[in-house]
C-alpha positions as CSV (number, residue, x, y, z in Angstrom):
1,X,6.6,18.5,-34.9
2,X,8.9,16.4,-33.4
3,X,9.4,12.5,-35.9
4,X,9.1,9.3,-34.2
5,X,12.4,7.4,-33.1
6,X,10.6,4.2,-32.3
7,X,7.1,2.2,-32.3
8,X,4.2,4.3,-30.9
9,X,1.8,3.3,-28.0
10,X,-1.2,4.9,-26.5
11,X,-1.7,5.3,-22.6
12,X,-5.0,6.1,-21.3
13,X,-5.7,7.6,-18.2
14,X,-9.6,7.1,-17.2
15,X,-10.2,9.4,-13.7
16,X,-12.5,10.0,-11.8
17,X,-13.1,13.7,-13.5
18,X,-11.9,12.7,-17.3
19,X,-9.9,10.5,-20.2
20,X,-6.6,11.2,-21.0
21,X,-4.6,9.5,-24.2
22,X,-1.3,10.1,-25.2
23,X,0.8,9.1,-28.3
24,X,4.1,8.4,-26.9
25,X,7.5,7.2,-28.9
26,X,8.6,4.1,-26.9
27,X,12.0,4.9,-28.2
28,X,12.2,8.6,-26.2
29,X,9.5,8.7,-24.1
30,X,8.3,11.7,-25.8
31,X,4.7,12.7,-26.1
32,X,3.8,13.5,-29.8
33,X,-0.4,14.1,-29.2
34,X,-2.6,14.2,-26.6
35,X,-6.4,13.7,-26.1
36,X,-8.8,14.7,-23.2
37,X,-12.4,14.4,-22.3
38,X,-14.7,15.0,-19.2
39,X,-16.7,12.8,-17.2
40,X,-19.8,13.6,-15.4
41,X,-19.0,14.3,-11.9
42,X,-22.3,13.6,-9.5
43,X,-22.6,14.5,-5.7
44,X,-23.4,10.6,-5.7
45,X,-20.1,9.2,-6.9
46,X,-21.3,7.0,-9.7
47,X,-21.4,6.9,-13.1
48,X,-22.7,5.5,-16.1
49,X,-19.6,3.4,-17.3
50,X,-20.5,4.1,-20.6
51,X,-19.3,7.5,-20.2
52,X,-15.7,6.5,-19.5
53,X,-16.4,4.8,-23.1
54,X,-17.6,7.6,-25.0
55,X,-14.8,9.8,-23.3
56,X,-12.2,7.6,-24.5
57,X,-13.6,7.4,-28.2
58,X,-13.4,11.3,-27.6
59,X,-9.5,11.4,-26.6
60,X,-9.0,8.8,-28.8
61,X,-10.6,11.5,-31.7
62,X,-8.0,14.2,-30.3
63,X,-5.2,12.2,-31.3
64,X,-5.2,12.2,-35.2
65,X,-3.6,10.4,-37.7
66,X,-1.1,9.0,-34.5
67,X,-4.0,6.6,-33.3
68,X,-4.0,4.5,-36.1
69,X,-0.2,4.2,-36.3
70,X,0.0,2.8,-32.6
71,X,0.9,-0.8,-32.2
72,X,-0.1,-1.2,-28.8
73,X,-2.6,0.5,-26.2
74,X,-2.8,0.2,-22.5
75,X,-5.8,1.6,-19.6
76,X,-5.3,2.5,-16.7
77,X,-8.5,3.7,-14.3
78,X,-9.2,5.0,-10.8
79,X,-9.4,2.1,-8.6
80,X,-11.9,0.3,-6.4
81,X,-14.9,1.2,-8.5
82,X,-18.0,-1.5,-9.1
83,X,-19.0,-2.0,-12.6
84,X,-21.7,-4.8,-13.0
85,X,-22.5,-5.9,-16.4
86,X,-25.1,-7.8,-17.9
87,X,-24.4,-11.1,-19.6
88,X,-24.7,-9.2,-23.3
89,X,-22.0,-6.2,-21.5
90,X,-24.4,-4.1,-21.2
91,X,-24.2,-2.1,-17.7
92,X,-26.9,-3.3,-14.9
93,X,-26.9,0.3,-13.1
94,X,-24.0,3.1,-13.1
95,X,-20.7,2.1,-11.8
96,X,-20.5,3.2,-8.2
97,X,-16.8,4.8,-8.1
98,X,-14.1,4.6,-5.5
99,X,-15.3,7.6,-3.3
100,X,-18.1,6.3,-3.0
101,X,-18.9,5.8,0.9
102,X,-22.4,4.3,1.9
103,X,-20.9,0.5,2.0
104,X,-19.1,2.1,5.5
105,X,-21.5,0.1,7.3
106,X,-21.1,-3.1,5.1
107,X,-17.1,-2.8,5.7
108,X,-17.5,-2.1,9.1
109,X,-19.0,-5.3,9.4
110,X,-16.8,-7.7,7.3
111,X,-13.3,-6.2,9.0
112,X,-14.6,-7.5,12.1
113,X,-15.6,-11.0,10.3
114,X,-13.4,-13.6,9.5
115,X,-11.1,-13.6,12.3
116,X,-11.4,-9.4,12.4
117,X,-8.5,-7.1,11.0
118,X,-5.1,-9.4,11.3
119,X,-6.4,-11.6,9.3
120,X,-7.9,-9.9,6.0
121,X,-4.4,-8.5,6.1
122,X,-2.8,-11.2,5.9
123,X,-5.4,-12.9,3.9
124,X,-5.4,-9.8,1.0
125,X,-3.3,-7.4,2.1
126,X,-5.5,-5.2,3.4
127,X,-7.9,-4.6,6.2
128,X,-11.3,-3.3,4.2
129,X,-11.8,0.1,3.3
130,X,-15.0,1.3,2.1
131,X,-13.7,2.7,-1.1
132,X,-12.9,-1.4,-1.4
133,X,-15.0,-3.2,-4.1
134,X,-15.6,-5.9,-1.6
135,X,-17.8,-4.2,0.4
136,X,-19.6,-1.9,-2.4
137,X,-20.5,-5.4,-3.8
138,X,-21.7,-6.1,-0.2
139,X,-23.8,-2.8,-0.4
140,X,-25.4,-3.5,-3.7
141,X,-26.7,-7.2,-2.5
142,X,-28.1,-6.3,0.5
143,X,-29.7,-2.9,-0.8
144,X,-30.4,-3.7,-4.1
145,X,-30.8,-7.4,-4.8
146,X,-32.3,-7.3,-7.9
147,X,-29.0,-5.7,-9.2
148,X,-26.9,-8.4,-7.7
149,X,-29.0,-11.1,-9.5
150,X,-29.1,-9.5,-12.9
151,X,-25.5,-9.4,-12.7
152,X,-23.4,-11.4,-14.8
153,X,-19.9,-9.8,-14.5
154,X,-18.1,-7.7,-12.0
155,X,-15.5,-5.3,-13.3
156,X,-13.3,-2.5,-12.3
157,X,-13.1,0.7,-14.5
158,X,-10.3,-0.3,-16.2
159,X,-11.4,-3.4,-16.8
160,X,-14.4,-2.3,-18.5
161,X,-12.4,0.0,-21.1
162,X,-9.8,-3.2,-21.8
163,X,-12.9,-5.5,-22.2
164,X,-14.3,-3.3,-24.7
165,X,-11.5,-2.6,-26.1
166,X,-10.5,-6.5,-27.2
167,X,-13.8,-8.5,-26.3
168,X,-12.2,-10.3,-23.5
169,X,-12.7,-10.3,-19.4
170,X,-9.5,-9.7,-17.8
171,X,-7.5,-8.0,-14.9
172,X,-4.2,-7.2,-13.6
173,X,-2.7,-7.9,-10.2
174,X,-2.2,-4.1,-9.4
175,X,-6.0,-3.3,-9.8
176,X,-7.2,-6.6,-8.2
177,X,-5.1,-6.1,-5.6
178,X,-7.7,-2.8,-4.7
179,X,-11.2,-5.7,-4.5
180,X,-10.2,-7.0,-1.3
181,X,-11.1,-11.0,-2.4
182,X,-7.3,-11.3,-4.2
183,X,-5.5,-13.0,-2.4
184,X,-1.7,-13.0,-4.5
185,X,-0.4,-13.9,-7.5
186,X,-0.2,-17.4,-6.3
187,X,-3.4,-17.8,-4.2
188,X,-5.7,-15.9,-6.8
189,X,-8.9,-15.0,-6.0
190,X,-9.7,-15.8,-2.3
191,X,-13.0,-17.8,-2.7
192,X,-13.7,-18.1,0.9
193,X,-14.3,-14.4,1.1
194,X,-16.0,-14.2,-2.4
195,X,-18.8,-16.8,-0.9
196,X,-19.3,-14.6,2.5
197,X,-20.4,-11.9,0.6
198,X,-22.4,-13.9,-1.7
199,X,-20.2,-13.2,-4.7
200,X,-19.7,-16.5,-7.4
201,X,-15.8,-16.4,-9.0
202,X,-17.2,-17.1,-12.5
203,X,-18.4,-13.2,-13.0
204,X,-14.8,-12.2,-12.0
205,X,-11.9,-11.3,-15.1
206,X,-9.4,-13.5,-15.7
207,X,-6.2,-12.2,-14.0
208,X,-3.2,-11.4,-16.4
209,X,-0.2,-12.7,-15.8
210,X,3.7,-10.6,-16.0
211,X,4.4,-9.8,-19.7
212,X,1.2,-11.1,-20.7
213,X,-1.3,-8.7,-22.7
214,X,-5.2,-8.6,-22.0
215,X,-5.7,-9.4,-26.0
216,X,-5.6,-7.1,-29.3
217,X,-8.1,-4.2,-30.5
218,X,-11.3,-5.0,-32.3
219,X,-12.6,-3.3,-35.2
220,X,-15.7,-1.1,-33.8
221,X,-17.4,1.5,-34.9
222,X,-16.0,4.7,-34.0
223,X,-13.0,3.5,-32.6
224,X,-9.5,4.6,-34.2
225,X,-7.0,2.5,-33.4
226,X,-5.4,0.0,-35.7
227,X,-7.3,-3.6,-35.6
228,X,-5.3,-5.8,-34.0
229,X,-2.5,-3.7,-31.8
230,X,-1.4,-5.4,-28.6
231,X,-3.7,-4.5,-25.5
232,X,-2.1,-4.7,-22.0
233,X,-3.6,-5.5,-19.0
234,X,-3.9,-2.2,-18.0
235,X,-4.1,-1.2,-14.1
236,X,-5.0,0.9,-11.4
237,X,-4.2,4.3,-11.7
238,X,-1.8,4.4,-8.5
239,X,-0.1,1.6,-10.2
240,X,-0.2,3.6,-13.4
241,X,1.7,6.3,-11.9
242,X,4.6,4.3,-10.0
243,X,5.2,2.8,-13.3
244,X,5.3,6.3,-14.9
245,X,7.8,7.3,-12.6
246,X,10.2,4.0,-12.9
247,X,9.9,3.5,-9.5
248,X,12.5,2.0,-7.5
249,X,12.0,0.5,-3.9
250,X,11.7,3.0,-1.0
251,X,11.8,6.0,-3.0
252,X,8.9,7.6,-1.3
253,X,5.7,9.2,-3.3
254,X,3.3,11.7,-2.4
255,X,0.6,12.3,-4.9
256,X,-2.0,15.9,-4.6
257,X,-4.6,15.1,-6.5
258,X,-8.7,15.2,-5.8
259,X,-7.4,12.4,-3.6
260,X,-4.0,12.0,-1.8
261,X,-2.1,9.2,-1.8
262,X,1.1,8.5,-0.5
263,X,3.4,4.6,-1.8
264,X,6.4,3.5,-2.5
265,X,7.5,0.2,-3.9
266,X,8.0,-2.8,-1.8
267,X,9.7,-6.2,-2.5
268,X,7.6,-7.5,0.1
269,X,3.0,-7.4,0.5
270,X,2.4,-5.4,3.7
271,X,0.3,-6.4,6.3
272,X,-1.2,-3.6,8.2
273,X,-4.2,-4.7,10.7
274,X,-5.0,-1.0,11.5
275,X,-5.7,-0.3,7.8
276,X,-3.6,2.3,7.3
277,X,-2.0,0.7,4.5
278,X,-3.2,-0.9,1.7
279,X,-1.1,-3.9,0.6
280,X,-1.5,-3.5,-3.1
281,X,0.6,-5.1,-5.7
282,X,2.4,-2.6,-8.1
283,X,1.6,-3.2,-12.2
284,X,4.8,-5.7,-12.4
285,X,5.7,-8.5,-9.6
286,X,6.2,-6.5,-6.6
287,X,4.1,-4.8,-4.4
288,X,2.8,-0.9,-3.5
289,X,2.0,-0.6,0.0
290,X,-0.3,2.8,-0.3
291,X,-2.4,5.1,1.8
292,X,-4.8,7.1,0.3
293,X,-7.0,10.4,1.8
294,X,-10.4,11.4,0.2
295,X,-9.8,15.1,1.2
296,X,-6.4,17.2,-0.5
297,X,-6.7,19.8,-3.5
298,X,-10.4,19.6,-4.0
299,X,-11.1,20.4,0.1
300,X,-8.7,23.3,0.4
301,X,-9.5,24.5,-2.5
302,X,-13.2,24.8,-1.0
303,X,-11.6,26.1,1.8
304,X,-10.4,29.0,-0.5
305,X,-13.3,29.8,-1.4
306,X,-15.3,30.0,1.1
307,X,-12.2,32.7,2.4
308,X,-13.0,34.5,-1.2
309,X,-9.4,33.9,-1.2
310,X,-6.9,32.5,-4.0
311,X,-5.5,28.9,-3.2
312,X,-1.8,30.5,-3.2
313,X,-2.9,33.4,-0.9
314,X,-2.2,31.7,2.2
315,X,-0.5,33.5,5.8
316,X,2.0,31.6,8.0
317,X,1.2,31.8,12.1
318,X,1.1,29.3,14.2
319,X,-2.9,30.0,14.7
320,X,-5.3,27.2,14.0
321,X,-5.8,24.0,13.2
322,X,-8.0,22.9,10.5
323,X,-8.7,19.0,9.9
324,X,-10.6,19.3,5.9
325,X,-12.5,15.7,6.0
326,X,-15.1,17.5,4.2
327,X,-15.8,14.3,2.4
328,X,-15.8,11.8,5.1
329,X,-12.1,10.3,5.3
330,X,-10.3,7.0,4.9
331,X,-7.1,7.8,6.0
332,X,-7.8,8.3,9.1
333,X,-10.7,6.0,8.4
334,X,-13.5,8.2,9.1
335,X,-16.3,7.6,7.1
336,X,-19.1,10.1,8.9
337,X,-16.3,12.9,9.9
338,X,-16.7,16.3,8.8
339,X,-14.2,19.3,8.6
340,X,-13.0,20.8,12.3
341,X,-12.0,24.1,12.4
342,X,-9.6,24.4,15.9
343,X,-8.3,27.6,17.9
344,X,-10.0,30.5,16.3
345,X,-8.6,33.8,17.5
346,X,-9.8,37.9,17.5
347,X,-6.4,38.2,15.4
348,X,-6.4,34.8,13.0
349,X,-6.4,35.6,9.4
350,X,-8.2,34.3,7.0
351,X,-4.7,33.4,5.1
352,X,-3.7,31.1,8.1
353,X,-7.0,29.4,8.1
354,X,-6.1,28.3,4.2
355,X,-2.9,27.6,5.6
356,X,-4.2,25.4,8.4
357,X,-6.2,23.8,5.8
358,X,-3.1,22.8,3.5
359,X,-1.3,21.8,6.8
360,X,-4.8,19.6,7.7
361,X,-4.1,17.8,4.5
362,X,-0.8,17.2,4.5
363,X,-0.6,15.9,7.8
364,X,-3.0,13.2,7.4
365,X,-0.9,12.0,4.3
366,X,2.4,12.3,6.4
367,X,1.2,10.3,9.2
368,X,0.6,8.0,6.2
369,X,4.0,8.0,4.6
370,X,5.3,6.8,8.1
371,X,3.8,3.7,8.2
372,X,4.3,3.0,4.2
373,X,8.1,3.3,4.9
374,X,8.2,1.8,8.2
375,X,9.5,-1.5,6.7
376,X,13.0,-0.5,5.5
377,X,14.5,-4.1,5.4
378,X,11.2,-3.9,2.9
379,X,11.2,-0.8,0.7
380,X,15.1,-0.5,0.7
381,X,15.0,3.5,0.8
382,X,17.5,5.4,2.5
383,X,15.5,7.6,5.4
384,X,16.4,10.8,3.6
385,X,15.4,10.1,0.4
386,X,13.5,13.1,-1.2
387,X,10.0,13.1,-1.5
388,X,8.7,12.5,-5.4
389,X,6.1,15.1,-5.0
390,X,3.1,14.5,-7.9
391,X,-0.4,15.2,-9.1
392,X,-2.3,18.5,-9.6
393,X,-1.0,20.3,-6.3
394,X,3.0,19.2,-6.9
395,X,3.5,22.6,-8.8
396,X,1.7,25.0,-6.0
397,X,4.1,26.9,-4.1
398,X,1.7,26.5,-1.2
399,X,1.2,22.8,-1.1
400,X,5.4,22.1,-2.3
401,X,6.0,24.4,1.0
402,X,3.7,22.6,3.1
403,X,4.8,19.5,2.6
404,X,8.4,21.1,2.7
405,X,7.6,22.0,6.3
406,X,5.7,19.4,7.7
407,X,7.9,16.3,6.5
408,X,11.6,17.9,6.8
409,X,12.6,15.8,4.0
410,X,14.1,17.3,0.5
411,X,11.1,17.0,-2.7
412,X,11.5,16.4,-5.9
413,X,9.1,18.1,-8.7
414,X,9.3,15.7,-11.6
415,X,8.8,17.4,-14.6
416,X,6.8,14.9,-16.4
417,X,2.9,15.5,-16.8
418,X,0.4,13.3,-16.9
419,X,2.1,10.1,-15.4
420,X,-0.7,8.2,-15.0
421,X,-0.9,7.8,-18.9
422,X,2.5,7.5,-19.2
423,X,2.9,4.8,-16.6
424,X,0.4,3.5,-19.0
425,X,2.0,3.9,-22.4
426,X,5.5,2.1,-20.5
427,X,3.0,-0.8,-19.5
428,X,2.2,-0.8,-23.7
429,X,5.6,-0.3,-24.6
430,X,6.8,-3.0,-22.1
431,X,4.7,-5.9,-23.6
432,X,5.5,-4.3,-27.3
433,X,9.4,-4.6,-26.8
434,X,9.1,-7.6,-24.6
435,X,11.1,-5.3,-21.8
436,X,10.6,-4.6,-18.2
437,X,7.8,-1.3,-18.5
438,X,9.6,-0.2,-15.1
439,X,12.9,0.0,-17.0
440,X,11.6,1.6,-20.0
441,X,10.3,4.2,-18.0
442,X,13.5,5.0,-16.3
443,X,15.0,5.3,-19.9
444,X,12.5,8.0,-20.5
445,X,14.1,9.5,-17.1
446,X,10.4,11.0,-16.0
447,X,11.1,11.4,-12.7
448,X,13.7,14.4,-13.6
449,X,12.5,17.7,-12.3
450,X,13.3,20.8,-10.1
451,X,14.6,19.4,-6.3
452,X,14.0,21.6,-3.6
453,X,16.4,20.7,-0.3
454,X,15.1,20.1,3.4
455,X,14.4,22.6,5.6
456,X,13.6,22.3,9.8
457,X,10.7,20.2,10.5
458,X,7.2,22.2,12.0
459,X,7.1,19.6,15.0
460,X,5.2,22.7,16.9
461,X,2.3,22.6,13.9
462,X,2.1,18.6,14.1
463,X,1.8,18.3,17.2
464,X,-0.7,21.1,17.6
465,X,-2.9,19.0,14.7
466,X,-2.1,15.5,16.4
467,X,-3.6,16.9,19.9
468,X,-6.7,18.4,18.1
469,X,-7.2,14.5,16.3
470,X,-6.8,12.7,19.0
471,X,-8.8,14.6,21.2
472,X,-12.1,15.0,18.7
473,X,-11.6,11.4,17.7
474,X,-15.3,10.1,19.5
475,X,-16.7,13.5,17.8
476,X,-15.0,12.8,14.3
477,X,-16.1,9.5,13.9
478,X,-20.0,9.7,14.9
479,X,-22.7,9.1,12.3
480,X,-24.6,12.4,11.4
481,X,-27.3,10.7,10.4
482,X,-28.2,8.3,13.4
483,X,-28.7,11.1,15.7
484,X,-26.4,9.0,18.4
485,X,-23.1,7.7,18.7
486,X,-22.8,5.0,16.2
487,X,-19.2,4.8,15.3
488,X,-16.8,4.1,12.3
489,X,-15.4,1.0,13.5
């Protein structure tokens, strides 16, 4: 077993499917015990937030005699996600969690209100999305305002774990950035916005500030950290994972997850008005302009089975075209869209169907990645800079090929696992040392890992896929369940 160089922290990762914690020397960066529990995943998207409590007490558990040697613990949680609490902490409902769709109506409305797209990007950063907390909040007043009025503070995942953790109500600028009512480090909390949708400032956390911590552990039952180590703020889990990788500006991220996302660091907020792009702040004092899709790994690997087909055993032929918004989709925001399955032939296989539906995927994220990186003077990355590829899919052939192929870029496999929790344990070790967490990460050089170079770009299969989106867009973006046209937007 490998001996400690340095101090020890603890990152947690808190997902939409489970808790990670791992022990990590700050001095190495190496990971001496991990710790993992599952959430309950419903078909409705929300939880009882005291699950992600119980699941962390059960990582915690996992990591032995290491949790009570570490000096400093940080969260990090899946973003956008509504926890209301009564005034004793107790929760008013479950937490409804970022994938979460039925406020699309309520954020339908509020982009087009006060003064429409331009502005709320400009004003936050970000046009609404309805993964936003802003209009879940939106949702739960006007569908359930007996909720609204018992409620005494709003949190987001991560800041329910922190809170319980040291007693305190706080945030980080990362995470907040995700509500769609903070306005910047210097504005704060944008209190017009926060009074149209009926929400009072008091029951939000107290945003931390760079280098600050979000307080220091309590003793509680069942808990087995040292009283008194250093909390940090924590953050969202995006945020988590750019921190992880010691992100520099412009180097370009794709993440294959549940969820994709695609981000890079910016030394500027982004302001798209189509709502592409999400203007967040990274977990330091720049900023993370992201996009994120509802529908990678978890869709084609439905897709795969309903072939009765491994996810690997995929076929290449320039056949059909498979869009997987099997979920809905936010990026292209299509909150009532459904798969679409394009160009079926006598001889299609069912290996290119899987492989139109990892094509499906991939393109929506690379349309993405264009507009994060469209800012040079902004990100500062040089155009062919390899693609960090990340998350659950980075080490399938099929998806490292796809996105190979669709992007013409070089990818890089960092070798690192788990760099959500890690991007947490540099945020611990940062406030610990009193260092940059960004730097400390780079010492622990996680972005190493196999690099794979460029090949020819599939312009033929992206424009076959861009033709079939543009062409079902009035069809993609109808609402099932009004029987008419009712739209998205």
């Amino acid at each position: 077993m490998a001996k400690a160089q340095g101090p020890l922290v603890i990152g947690v990762d808190s997902s939409t499917q489970s808790t990670k914690a791992l022990v990590v020397d700050t001095a190495t960066g190496a990971v001496l015990a991990s710790g993992q529990a599952a959430h309950p995943v419903t078909a409705e998207h929300e939880i009882d937030p005291d699950h992600w409590w119980q699941a962390l007490l059960a990582a915690l558990g996992q990591l032995g005699h290491y949790a009570g040697k570490a000096e400093a613990i940080s969260v990090a949680g899946q973003q956008h996600g509504l926890v209301t609490l009564r005034a004793d902490g107790t929760p008013v409902r479950p937490a409804l969690q970022w994938n979460d769709v039925r406020s699309a109506g309520q954020c339908t409305r509020l982009g087009g209100e006060l003064g429409g797209p331009a502005a709320w990007a400009r004003r936050v950063g970000s046009v609404p999305a309805p993964s936003f907390t802003a209009p879940k909040w939106l949702w739960l007043a006007e569908n359930e305002p007996e909720s609204a009025r018992a409620t005494a503070a709003v949190r987001l995942p991560h800041d329910y774990l922190t809170g319980r953790l040291t007693g305190d109500g706080t945030t980080d600028r990362g995470d907040a950035s995700g509500t769609g009512w903070w306005a910047g480090d210097d504005a704060g909390y944008d209190t017009e916005i926060l009074d149209h949708i009926g929400l009072a400032p008091a029951l939000l956390p107290r945003v931390v500030k760079k280098g600050e911590g979000a307080g220091t552990v309590r003793a509680l039952s069942g808990l087995p950290l040292k009283p008194g180590a250093l909390v940090a703020a924590g953050t969202g889990d995006n945020m988590a994972a750019a921190l992880g990788l010691g992100l520099a500006p412009g180097q370009p991220v794709l993440s294959l997850g549940t969820s994709g996302t695609v981000y890079a660091v910016s030394r500027t907020r982004p302001a798209d008005e189509t709502g592409t792009v999400a203007g967040f702040a990274d977990a330091t004092d720049a900023w993370l302009p992201l996009a994120c899709t509802l529908n990678c790994t978890l869709a084609v690997d439905r897709v795969a089975a309903l072939l009765g087909r491994e996810r690997e055993d995929v076929e290449p032929g320039a056949g059909p075209v498979l869009l997987p918004f099997l979920d809905g989709e936010r990026t292209p925001q299509l909150p009532y869209s459904s798969g679409l399955l394009y160009g079926l032939r006598h001889d299609t296989t069912g290996g290119q169907v899987l492989q139109a539906a990892y094509d499906g995927a991939v393109f929506a994220l690379l349309r993405a990645l264009d507009l994060v990186l469209a800012d040079e003077a902004s990100t500062g990355g040089p155009a062919d800079a390899p693609i960090l590829l990340i998350g659950g899919g980075a080490r399938g052939t099929a998806w490292r090929e796809t996105v190979r192929r669709l992007s013409g870029r070089p990818v890089q496999v960092p070798r690192a696992q788990e760099l959500v929790a890690l991007g947490a344990a540099a945020q611990a070790a940062g406030l610990l040392l009193e260092q940059d967490p960004a730097e400390v990460a780079r010492g622990w050089r996680t972005a190493e890992g196999p690099a794979y170079d460029a090949v020819e770009r599939d312009t033929d299969a992206l424009s076959r896929m861009e033709t079939v989106l543009n062409g079902a867009d009035d069809l993609l973006r109808r609402n099932p369940a009004s029987g008419s046209g009712d739209l998205a937007r």
